[in-house]
BAGU-544121 format. One record per residue (C-alpha): x, y, z; residue in three letters; residue number from 1. Coordinates in nm, 2 decimals. Example, Ala and Ser with C-alpha at 12.3 -4.5 7.8 and 13.67 -1.06 7.14 Angstrom:
BEGIN
<pt x="1.23" y="-0.45" z="0.78" residu="ala" num="1"/>
<pt x="1.37" y="-0.11" z="0.71" residu="ser" num="2"/>
//
This chain:
BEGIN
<pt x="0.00" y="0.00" z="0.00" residu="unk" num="1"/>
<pt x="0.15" y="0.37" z="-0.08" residu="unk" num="2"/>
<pt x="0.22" y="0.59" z="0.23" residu="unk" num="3"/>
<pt x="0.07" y="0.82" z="0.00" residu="unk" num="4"/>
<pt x="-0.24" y="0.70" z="0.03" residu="unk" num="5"/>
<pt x="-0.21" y="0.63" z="0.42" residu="unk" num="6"/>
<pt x="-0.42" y="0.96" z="0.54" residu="unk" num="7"/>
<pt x="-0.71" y="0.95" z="0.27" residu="unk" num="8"/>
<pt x="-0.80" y="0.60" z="0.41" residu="unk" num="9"/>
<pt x="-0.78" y="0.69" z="0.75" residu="unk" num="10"/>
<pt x="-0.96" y="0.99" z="0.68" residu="unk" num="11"/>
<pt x="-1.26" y="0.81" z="0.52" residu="unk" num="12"/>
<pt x="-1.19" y="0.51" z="0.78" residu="unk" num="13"/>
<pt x="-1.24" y="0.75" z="1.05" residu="unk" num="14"/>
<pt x="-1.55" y="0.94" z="0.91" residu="unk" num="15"/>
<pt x="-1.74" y="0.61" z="0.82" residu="unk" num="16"/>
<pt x="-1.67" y="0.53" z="1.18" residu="unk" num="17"/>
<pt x="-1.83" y="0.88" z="1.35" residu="unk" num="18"/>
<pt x="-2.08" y="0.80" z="1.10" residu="unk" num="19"/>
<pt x="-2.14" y="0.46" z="1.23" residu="unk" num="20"/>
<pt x="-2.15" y="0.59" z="1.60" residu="unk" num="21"/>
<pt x="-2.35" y="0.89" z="1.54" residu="unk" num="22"/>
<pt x="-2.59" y="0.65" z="1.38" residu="unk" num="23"/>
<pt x="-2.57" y="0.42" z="1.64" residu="unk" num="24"/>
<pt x="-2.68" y="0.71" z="1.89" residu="unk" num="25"/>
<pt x="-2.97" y="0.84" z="1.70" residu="unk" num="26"/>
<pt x="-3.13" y="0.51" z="1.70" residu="unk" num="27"/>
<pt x="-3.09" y="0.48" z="2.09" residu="unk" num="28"/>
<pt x="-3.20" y="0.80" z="2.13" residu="unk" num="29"/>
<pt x="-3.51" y="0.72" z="1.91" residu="unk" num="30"/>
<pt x="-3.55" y="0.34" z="2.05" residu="unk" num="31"/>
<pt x="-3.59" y="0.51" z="2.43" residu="unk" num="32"/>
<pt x="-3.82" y="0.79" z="2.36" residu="unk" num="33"/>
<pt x="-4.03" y="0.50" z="2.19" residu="unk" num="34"/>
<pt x="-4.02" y="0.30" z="2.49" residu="unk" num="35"/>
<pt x="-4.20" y="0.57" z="2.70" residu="unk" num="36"/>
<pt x="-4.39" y="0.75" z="2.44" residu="unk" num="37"/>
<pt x="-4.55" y="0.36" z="2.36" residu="unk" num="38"/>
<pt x="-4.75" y="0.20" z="2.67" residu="unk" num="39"/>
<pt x="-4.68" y="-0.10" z="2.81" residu="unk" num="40"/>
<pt x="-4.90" y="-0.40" z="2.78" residu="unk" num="41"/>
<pt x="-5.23" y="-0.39" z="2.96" residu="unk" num="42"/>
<pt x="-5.28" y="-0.67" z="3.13" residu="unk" num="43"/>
<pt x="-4.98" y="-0.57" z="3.37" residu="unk" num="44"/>
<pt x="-5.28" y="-0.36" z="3.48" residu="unk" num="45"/>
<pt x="-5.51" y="-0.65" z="3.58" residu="unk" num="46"/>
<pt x="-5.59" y="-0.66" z="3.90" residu="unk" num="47"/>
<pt x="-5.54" y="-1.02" z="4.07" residu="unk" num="48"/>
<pt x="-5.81" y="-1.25" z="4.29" residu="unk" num="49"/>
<pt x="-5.92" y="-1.16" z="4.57" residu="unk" num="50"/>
<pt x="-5.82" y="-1.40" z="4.86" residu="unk" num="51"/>
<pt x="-5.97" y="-1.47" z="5.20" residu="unk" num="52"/>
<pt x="-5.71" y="-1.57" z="5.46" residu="unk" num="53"/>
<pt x="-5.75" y="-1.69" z="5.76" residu="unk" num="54"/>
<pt x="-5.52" y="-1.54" z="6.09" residu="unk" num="55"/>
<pt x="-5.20" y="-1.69" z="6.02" residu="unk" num="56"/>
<pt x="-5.22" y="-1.55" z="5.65" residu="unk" num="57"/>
<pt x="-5.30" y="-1.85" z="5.45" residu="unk" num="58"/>
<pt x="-5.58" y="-1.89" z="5.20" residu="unk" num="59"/>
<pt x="-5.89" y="-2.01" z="5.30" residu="unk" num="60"/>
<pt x="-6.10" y="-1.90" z="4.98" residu="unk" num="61"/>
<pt x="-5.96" y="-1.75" z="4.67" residu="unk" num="62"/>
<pt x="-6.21" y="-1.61" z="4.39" residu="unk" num="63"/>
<pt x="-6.17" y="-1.56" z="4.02" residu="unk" num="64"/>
<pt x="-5.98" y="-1.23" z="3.91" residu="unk" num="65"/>
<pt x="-6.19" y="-0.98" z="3.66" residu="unk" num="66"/>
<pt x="-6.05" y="-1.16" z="3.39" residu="unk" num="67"/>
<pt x="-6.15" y="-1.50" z="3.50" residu="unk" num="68"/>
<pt x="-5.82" y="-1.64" z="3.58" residu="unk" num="69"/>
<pt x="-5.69" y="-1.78" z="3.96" residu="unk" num="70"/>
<pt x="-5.43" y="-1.51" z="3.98" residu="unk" num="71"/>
<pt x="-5.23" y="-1.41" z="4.29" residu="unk" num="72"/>
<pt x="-4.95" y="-1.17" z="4.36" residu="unk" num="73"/>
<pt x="-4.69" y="-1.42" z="4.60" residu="unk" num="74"/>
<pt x="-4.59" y="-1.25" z="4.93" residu="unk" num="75"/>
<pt x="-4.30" y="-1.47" z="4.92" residu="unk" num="76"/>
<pt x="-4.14" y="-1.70" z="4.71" residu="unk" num="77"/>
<pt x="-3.89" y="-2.00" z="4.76" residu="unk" num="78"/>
<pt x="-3.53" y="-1.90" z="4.70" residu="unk" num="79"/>
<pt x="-3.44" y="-2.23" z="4.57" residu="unk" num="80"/>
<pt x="-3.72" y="-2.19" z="4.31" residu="unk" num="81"/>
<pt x="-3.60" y="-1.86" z="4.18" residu="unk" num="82"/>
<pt x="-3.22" y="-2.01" z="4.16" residu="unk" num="83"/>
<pt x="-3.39" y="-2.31" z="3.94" residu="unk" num="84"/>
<pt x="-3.56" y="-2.06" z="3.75" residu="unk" num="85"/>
<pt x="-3.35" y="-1.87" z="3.62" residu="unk" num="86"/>
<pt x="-3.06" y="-2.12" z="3.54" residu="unk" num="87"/>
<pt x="-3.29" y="-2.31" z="3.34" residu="unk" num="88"/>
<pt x="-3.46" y="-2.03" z="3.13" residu="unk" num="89"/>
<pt x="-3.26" y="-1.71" z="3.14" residu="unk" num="90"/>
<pt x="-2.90" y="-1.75" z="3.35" residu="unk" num="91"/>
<pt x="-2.85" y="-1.39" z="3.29" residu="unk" num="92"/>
<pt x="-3.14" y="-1.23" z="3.37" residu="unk" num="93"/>
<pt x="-2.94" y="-1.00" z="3.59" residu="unk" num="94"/>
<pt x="-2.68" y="-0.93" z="3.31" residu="unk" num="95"/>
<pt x="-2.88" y="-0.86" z="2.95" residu="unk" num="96"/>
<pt x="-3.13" y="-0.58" z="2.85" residu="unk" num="97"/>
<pt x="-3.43" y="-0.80" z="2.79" residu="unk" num="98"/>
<pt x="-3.26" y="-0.95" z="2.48" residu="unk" num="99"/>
<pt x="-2.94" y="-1.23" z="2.55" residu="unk" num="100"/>
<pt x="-2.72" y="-1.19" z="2.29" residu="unk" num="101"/>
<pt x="-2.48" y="-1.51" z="2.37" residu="unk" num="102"/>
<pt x="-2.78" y="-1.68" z="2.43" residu="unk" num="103"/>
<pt x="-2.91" y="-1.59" z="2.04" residu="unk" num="104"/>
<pt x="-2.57" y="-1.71" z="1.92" residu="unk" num="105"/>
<pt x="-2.59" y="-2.01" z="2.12" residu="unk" num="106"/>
<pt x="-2.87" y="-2.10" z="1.96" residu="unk" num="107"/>
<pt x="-2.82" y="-2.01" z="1.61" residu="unk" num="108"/>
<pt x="-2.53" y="-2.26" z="1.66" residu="unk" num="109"/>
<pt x="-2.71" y="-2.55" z="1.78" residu="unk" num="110"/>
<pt x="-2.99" y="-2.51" z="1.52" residu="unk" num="111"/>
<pt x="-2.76" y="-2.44" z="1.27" residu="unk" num="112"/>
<pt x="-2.58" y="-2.77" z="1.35" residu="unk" num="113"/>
<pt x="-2.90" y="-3.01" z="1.39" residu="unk" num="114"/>
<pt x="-3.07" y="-2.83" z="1.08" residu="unk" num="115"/>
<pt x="-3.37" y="-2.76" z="1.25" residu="unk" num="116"/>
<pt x="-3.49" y="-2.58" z="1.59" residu="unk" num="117"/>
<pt x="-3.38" y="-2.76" z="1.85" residu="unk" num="118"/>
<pt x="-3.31" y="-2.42" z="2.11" residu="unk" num="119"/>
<pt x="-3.45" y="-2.09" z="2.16" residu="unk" num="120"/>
<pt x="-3.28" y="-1.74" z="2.31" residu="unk" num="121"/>
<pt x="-3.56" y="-1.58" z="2.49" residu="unk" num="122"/>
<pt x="-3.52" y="-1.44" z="2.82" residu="unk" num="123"/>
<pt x="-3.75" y="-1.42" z="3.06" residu="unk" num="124"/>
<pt x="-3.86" y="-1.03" z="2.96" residu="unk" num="125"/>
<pt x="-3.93" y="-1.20" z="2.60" residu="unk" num="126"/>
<pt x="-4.15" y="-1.51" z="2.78" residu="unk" num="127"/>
<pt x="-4.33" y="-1.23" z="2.97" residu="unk" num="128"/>
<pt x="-4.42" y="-1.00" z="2.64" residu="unk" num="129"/>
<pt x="-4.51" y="-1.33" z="2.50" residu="unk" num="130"/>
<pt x="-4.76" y="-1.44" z="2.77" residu="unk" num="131"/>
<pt x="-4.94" y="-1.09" z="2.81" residu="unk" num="132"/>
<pt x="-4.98" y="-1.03" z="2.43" residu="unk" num="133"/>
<pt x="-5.00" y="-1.38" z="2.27" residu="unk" num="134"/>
<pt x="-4.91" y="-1.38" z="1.91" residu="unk" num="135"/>
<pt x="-4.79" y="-1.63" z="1.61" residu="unk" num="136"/>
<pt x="-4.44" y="-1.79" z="1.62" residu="unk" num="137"/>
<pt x="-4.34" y="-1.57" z="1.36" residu="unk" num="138"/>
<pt x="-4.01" y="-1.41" z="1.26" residu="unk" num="139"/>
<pt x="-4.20" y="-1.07" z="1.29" residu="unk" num="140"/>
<pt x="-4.33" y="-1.15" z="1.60" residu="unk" num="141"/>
<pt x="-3.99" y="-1.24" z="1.76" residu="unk" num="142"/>
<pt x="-3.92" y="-0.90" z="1.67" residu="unk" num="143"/>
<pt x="-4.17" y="-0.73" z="1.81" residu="unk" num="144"/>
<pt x="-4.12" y="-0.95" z="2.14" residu="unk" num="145"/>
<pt x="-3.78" y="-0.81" z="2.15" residu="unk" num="146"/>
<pt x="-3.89" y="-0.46" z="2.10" residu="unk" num="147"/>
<pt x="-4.10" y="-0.52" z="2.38" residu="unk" num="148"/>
<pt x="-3.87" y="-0.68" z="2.60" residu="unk" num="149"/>
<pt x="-3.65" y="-0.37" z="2.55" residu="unk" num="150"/>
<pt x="-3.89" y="-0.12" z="2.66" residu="unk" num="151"/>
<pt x="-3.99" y="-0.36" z="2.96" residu="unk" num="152"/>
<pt x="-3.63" y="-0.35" z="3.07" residu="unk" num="153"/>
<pt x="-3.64" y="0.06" z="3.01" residu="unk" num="154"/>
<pt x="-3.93" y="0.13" z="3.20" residu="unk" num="155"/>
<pt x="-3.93" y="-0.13" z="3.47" residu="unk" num="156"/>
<pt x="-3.65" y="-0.26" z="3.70" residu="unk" num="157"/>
<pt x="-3.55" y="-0.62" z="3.73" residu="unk" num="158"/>
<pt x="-3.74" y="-0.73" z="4.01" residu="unk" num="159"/>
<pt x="-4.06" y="-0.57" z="3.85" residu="unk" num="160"/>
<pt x="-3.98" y="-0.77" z="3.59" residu="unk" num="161"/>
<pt x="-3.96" y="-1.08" z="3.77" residu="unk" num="162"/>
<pt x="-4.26" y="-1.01" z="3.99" residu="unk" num="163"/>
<pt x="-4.53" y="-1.02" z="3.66" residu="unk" num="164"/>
<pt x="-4.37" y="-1.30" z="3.53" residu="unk" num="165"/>
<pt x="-4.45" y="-1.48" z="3.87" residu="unk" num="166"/>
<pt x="-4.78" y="-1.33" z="3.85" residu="unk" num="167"/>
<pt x="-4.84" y="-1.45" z="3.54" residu="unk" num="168"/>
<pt x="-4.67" y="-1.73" z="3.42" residu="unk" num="169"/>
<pt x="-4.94" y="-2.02" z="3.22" residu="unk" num="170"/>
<pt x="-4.99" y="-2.31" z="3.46" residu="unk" num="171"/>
<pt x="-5.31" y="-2.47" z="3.19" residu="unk" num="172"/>
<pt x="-5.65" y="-2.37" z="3.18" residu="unk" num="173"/>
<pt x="-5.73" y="-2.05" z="3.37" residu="unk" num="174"/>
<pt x="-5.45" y="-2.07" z="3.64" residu="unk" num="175"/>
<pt x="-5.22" y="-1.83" z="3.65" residu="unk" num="176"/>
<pt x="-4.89" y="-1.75" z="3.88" residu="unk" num="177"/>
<pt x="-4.65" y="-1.91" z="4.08" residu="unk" num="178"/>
<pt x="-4.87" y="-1.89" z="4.41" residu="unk" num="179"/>
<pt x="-5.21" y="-2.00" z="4.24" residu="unk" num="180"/>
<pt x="-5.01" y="-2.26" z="4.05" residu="unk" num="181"/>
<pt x="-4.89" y="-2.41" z="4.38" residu="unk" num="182"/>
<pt x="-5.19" y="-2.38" z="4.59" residu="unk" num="183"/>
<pt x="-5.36" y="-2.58" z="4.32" residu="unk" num="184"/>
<pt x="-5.14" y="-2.85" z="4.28" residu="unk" num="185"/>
<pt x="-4.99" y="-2.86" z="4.63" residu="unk" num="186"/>
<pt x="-5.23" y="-2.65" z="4.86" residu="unk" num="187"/>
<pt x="-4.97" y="-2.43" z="5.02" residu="unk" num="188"/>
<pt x="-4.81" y="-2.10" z="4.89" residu="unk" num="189"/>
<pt x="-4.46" y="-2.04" z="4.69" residu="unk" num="190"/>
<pt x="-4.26" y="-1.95" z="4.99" residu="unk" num="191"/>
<pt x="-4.13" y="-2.32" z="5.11" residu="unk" num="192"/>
<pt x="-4.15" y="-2.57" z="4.80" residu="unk" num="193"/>
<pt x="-3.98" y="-2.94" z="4.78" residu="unk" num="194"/>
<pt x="-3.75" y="-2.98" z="4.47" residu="unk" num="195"/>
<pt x="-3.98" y="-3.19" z="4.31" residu="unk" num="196"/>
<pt x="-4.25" y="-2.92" z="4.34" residu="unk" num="197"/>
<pt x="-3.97" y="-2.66" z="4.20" residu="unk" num="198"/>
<pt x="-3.90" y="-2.93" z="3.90" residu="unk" num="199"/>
<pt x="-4.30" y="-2.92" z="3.84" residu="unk" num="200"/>
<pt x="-4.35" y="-2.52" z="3.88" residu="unk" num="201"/>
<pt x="-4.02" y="-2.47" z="3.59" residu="unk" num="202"/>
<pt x="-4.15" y="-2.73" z="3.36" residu="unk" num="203"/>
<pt x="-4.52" y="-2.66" z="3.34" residu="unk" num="204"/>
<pt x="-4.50" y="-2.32" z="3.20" residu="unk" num="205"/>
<pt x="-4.27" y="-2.46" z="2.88" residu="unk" num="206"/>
<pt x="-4.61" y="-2.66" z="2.76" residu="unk" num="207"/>
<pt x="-4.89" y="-2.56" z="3.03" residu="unk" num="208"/>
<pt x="-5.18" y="-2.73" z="2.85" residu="unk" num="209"/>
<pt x="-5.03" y="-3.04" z="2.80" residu="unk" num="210"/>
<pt x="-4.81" y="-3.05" z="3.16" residu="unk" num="211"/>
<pt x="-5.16" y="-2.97" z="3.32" residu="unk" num="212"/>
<pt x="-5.22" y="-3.23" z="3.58" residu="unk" num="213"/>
<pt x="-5.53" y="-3.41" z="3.44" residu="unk" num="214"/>
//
């Protein structure tokens, strides 16, 4: 290469570069103001069932939410269960902005090498978007979840986050939530679970209408 030459290409190197990052900028710029100019999904809104407890604080009689679903905010949940959670459906919760982007080449890999989906890369913001506005497993959609999961992690904080998916998560039918979910099936609350009630709480959410307990 002529020395000659040296300082043009650095010159243009160096503007496509400012380019670049003034690009890059603008479309942060533009991506948060979307975030809080857009609202946030409704049903984050929905108020949950109304229990009646009995002295000690457990439920003695739990009735159907406006919406029709057995939905309960937990007061406390098992530590162990939260630990299981997230290390099998999102290790870095903590860590990403509603999108994982190791966990999206990870995947791309592995589907890549068994030519055919074998893995997914959403995080638990993306499951969330995904449960409170349903939509077609479409490329499009994905999208849009991603959007969404974005502006989730922009307007909410992390344990907001992780509180409506608790609240929400599909246990089949019209049960809804960690603490509905375990009342049903075990007739106590989230706070002290076995790890074979943990296994069951992670799992059923992946397929809840077929993992529904007959």
């Amino acid at each position: 290469m002529s020395p000659k030459l040296t300082p043009t290409i650095r010159a243009v190197l160096g503007a496509k570069t400012t380019k670049l990052l003034a690009t890059g900028i603008i479309f942060i710029c533009l991506l948060i103001v979307a975030a809080h100019l857009v609202p946030l999904p409704k049903r984050l809104d929905l108020p949950d069932s109304v229990v009646v407890r009995y002295r000690d604080g457990s439920a003695a009689y739990v009735f159907l939410s406006p919406d029709e679903r057995w939905r309960i905010s937990p007061t406390s949940i098992d530590p162990n269960y939260l630990q299981a959670l997230k290390a099998y459906e999102d290790k870095r919760f903590h860590l990403h902005p509603g999108i994982d982007p190791v966990a999206i080449i990870r995947a791309w890999l592995q589907n890549l090498r068994a030519g055919r989906v074998v893995s997914g890369a959403s995080t638990l913001t993306m499951q969330l978007v995904r449960i409170l506005e349903p939509r077609k497993r479409t490329l499009s959609s994905k999208i849009i979840e991603a959007l969404r999961a974005l502006q989730l992690e922009l307007r909410l904080s992390k344990q907001e986050i992780l509180s409506a998916y608790l609240r929400f998560a599909p246990f089949g039918r019209n049960l809804e939530g960690v603490e509905a979910a375990s009342l049903t099936y075990f007739g106590h609350a989230a706070g002290n679970l076995s790890p074979m009630e943990i296994a069951y709480l992670v799992a059923v959410p992946q397929d809840p209408n077929n993992r529904y307990p007959k």
